[in-house]
C-alpha distance (Angstrom), angle and dihedral (degrees) to the residues before:
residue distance angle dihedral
X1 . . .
X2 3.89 . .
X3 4.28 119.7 .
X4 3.89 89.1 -97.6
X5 3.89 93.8 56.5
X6 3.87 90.5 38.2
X7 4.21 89.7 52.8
X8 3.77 87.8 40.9
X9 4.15 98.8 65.5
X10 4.11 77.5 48.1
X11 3.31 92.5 60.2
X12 3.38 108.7 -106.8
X13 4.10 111.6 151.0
X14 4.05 90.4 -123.9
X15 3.91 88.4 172.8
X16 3.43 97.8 48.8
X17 3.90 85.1 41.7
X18 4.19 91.3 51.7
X19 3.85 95.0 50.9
X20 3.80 83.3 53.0
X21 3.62 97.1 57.3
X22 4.00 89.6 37.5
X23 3.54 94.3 -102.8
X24 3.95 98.1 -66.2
X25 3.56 100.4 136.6
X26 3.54 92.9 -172.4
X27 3.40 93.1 67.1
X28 3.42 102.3 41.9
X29 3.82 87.3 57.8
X30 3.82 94.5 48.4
X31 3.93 79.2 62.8
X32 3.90 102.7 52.5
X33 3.50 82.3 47.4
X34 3.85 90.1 58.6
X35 3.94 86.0 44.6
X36 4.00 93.0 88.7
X37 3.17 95.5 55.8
X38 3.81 97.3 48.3
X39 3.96 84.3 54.6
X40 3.64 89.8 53.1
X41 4.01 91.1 54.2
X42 3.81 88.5 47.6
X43 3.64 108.0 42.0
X44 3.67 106.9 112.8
X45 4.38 96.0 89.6
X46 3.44 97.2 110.8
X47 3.81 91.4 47.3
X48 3.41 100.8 46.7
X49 3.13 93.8 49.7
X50 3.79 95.5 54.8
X51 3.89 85.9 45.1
X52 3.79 89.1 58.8
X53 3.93 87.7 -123.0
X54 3.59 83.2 135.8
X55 4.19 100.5 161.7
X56 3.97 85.3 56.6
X57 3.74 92.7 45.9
X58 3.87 85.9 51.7
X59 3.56 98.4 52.2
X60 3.87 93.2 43.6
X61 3.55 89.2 50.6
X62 3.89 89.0 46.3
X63 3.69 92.6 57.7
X64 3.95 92.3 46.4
X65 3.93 86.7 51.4
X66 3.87 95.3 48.8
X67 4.28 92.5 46.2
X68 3.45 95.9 50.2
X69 4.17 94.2 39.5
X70 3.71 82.7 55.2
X71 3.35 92.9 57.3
X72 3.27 106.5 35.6
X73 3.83 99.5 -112.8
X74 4.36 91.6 151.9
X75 3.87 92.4 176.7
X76 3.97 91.5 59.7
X77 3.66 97.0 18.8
X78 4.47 84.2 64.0
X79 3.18 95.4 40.4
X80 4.13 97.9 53.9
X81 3.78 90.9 46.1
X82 3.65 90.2 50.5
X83 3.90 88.5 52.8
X84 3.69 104.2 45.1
X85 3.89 85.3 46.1
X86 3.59 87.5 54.9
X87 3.43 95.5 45.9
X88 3.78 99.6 45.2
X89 3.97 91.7 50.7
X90 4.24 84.0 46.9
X91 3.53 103.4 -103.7
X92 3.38 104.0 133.4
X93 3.84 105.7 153.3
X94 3.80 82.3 57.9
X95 3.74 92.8 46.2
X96 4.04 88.7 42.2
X97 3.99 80.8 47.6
X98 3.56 94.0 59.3
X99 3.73 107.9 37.7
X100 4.35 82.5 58.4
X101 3.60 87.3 52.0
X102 3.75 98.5 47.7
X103 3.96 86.0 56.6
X104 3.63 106.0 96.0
X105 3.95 100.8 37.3
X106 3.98 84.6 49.6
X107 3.62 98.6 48.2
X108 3.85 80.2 47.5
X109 3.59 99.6 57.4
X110 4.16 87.0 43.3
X111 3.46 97.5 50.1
X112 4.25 91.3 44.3
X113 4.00 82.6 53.1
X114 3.72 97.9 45.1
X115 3.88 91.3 58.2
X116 3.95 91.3 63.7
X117 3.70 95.2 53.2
């Protein structure tokens, strides 16, 4: 099983993901592979959130949402629109909710991408 079929069975629109990215599949996987790393720069949601630092959790989350939309990774990608929407209309046990819930399919995905580096 190759990184795309792996990412697939999570969920991860891979077709959707391919037209994107013209159908090179090389380069679409040199950019999961970069996804780690981007998580890793951005991990602080859940406590900034809890820290009321709520603009920085927004624009954390923001940047979360708009990697894994690019790349067609729907289980995260849903999840991180749900919680900056929450958190820009105030809802932030809701937001806080979400990002806890998101936790296990995310470290999922991560830990599936890590092993083909």
């Amino acid at each position: 099983m190759d990184l795309l079929d792996a990412l697939e069975q999570l969920g991860v629109d891979i077709d959707s993901a391919l037209s994107r990215f013209m159908g090179n599949q090389d380069l679409l996987e040199m950019m999961y592979k970069k996804i780690p790393d981007s998580f890793e720069q951005n991990k602080d949601v859940i406590p900034l959130i809890e820290t009321k630092k709520i603009d920085a959790a927004i624009q954390q989350a923001h940047t979360l949402k708009g990697n894994t939309g690019n790349l067609s990774i729907t289980p995260l990608y849903t999840a991180y629109t749900e919680i900056v929407n929450d958190l820009r209309a105030g809802q932030t046990a809701s937001a806080l909710e979400k990002a806890k819930a998101i936790q296990p399919a995310q470290e999922k995905i991560l830990q599936t991408i890590r092993s083909f580096i």
